[in-house]
N, C-alpha and C positions, 0 to 999 in steps of 0.2 A: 735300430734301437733294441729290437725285438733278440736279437741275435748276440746283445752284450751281456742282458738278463740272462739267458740261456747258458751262456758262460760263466757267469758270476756266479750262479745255482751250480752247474757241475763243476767248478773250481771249489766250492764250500761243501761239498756233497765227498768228493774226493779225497779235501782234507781232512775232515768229520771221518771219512773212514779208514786214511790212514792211524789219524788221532787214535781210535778205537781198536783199532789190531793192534797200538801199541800201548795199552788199556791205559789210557789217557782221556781225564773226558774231555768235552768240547763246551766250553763256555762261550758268554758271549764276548768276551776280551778276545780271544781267537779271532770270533768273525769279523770284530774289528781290525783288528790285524794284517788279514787274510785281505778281507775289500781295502784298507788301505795299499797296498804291496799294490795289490791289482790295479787300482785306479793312478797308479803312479807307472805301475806297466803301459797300461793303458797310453795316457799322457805320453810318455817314452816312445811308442809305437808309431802315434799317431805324429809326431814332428818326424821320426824318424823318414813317415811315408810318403812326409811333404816336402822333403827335400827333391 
């Protein structure tokens, strides 16, 4: 569980900084955005890995 948090922080850390190089700010509608995508990757992965 430890290990999703961990990701979720460097996936939102990541974009926040591409965001910022491309002097873009970073709202909270993003990290909605961002954790949804993710947890839909997420979901995806995990049926993937139970086939």
């Amino acid at each position: 569980m430890l290990r999703y948090v961990f990701e979720w922080f460097g996936i939102i850390l990541l974009f926040g900084f591409i965001m910022t190089m491309c002097n873009t700010k970073f709202t909270a509608e993003d990290g909605y955005v961002i954790t949804f995508v993710w947890a839909i990757c997420r979901i995806c992965l995990t049926f993937e890995n139970k086939r």
